[in-house]
C-alpha positions in Angstrom: 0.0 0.0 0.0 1.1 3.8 -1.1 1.1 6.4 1.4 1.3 10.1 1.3 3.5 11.8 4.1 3.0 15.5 4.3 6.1 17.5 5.7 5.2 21.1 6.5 7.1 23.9 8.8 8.3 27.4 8.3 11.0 28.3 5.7 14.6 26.8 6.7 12.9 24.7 9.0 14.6 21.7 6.9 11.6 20.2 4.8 13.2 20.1 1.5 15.5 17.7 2.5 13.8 15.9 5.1 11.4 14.9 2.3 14.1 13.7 -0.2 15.4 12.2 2.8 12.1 10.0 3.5 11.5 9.3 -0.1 15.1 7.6 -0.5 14.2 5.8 2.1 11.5 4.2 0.2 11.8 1.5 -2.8 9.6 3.4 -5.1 9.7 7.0 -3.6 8.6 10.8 -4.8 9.1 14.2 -3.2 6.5 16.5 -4.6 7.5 20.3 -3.3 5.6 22.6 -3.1 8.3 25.4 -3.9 8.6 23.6 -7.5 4.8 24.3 -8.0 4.5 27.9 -6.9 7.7 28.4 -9.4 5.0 26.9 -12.4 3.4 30.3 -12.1 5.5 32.2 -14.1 3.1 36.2 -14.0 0.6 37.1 -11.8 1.6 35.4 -8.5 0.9 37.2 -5.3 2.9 36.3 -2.3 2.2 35.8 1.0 2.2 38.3 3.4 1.6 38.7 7.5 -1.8 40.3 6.1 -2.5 38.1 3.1 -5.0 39.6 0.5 -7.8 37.1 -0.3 -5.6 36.3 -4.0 -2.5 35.0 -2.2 -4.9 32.6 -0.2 -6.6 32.1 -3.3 -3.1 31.1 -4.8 -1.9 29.4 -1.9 -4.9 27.3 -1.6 -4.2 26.3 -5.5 -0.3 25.6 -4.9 -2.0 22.8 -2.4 -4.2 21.6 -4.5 -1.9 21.3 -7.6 0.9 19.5 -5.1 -1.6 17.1 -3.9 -3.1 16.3 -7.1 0.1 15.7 -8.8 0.6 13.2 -5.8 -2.5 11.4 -6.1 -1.3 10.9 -9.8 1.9 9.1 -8.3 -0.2 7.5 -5.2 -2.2 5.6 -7.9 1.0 4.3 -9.8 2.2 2.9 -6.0 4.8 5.5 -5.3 4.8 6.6 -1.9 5.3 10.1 -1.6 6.7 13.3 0.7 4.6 16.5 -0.5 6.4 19.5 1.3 5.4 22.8 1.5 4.5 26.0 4.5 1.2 24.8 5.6 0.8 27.3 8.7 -1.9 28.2 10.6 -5.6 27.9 9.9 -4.6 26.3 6.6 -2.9 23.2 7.9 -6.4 22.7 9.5 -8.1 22.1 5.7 -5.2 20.0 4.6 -7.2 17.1 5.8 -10.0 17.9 3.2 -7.6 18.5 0.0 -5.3 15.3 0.2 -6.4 12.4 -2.4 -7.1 9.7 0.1 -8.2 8.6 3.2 -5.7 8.6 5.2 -1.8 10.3 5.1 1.0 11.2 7.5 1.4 14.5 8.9 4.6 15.7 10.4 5.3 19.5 11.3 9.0 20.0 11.9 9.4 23.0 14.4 13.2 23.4 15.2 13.9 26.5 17.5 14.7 30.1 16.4 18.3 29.8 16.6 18.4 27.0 14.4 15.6 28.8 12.1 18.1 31.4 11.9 21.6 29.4 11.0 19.8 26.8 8.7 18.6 29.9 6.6 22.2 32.0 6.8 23.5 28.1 5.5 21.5 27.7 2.6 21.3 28.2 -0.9 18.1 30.5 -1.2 17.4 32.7 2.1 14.0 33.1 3.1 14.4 36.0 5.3 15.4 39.2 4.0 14.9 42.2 4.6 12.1 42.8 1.8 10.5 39.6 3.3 10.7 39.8 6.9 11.6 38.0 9.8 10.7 34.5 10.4 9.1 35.5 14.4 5.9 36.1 12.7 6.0 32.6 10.8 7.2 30.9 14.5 4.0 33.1 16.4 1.6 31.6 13.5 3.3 28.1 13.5 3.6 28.2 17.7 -0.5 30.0 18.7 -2.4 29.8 15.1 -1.4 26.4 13.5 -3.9 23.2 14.8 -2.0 20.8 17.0 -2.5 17.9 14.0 -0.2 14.8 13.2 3.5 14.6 15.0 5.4 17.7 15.9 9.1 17.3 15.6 11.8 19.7 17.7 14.5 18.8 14.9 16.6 21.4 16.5 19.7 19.2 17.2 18.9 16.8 14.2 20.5 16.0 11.0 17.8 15.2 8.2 18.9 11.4 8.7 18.1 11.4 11.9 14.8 13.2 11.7 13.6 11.0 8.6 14.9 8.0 11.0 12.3 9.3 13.7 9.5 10.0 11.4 9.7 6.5 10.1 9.7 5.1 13.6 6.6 7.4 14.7 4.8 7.3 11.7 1.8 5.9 13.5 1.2 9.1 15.3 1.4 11.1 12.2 -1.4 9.1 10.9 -4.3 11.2 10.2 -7.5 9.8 8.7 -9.7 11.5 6.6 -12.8 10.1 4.8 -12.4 6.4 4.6 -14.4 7.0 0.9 -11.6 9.0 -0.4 -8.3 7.0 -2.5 
């Protein structure tokens, strides 16, 4: 049997590779990010904000939507996949009503500020900038706004190994189960 494991966090919280990590660690594995899909909109994207106009949820909403349906194309040709993206607050709430089957793994990884703040200096692409913000905004949202759903890692003093290795052997309580008609 397939299943779909959902990684979500703030930015440089270590999803990207924490997903490729849990894919490898399957024989027939996919990452679908959700990063790669917002990139498909090449004019008219509106991005996120602290005060998010009813567009960017509109957008945001579709950059779910198009992840999870390009992984319910994959779930039905018996891959298991890792869909990663910032599902944050009230949203991570719907997630339950978007994914293509009935039931699916959720895992928040929720590493402390300090480690927010060297895993984004260490990177590739930086997430917080000046014309973007800080990231205590995105830890207030993820910390008092963001349902207490699936299994909550502090990957703090984790290497993505280690945290895939722990998501693998708590996967049960990440299990959340939708409607049993569903995939």
């Amino acid at each position: 049997m397939t299943r779909l494991i959902v990684v979500t966090g703030i930015p440089a919280s270590g999803k990207s590779t924490v997903a490729a990590a849990l894919a490898r660690r399957s024989a027939r594995g996919v990452v679908v990010d959700g990063d790669t899909i917002r990139a498909m909109v090449v004019s008219g994207y509106v991005d996120m904000t602290r005060e998010p106009s009813e567009e960017a949820l509109r957008q945001l909403r579709l950059r779910y939507q198009a992840s999870l349906a390009v992984a319910g194309v994959y779930l039905q040709a018996g891959f298991d996949v890792v869909f990663n993206d910032n599902i944050l607050g009230p949203m991570l709430g719907e997630l339950p009503g978007l994914v293509p089957c009935a039931r699916f793994h959720l895992v928040v990884l929720s590493p402390g500020p300090e480690t927010i703040r060297h895993r984004d200096r260490e990177r590739a692409k930086t997430a917080y900038t000046a014309e973007n913000g800080s990231f205590d905004w995105l830890c207030n949202v993820l910390a008092k706004e963001t349902p207490r759903l699936g299994l909550w890692l502090d990957t703090s003093h984790q290497t993505p190994d280690e945290t895939a290795d722990v998501i693998i052997a708590k996967l049960d309580e990440s299990l959340i189960v939708t409607d049993a008609t569903r995939g």
